[in-house]
N, C-alpha and C positions, 0 to 999 in steps of 0.2 A: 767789463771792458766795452768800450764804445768801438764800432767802426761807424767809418763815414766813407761814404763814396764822394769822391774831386773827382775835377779834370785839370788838364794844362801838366799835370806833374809828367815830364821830362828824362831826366833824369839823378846823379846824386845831387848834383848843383840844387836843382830843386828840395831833391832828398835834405840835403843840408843846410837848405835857410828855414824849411818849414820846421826841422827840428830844433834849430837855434830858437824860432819865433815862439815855437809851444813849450820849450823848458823854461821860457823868460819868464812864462807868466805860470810858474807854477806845477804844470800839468807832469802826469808821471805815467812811467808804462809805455809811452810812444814808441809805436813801430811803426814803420811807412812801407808798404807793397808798391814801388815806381812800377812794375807792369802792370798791375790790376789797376794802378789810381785809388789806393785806397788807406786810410789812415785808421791806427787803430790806437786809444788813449782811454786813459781814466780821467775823469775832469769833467771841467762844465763845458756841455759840447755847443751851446748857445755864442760862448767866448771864440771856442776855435773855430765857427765856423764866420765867425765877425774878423779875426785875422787872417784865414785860408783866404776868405775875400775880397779883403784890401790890398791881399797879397799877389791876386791873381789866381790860387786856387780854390774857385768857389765847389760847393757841393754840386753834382752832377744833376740834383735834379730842383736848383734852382734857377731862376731867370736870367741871374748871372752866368751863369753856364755857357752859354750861347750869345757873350760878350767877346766881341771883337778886342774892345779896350783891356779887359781880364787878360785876354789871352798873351796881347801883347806885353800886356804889367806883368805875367810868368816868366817870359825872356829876360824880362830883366834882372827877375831875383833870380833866375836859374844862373846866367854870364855873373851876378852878386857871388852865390853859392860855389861857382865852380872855382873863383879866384882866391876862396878863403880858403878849399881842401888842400 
């Protein structure tokens, strides 16, 4: 099992589109820790961490990290994610 450290993750809203995004494509095993910020999955972690990205949650100890624009792209899947629970 893979963990990854993110940021931006919020709460279930967030909780619930990242895991919509990572079953799409295949991936199995997903747990998500919303207080630690941290994802944990079997899979190709090269892919998830190319969707947490676009998504708004980049990995903690990437460049994106410390993206304004990221941060703000997490709001909106999170307000996304809370409207589908």
């Amino acid at each position: 099992m893979i963990t990854l450290d993110v940021v931006n993750i919020k709460c279930g809203g967030c909780e619930a589109q990242i895991l919509a995004a990572l079953s799409g494509v295949g991936l199995s095993d997903i747990k998500i820790d919303v207080a630690n910020q941290q994802i944990f999955f079997d899979g190709d972690e090269k892919i998830v961490k190319e969707i947490l990205t676009k998504m708004g949650y980049p990995p903690a100890d990437s460049k994106e990290a410390k993206s304004f624009f990221k941060k703000a792209k997490s709001y909106v899947s999170c307000m996304i994610g809370k409207t589908k629970k």
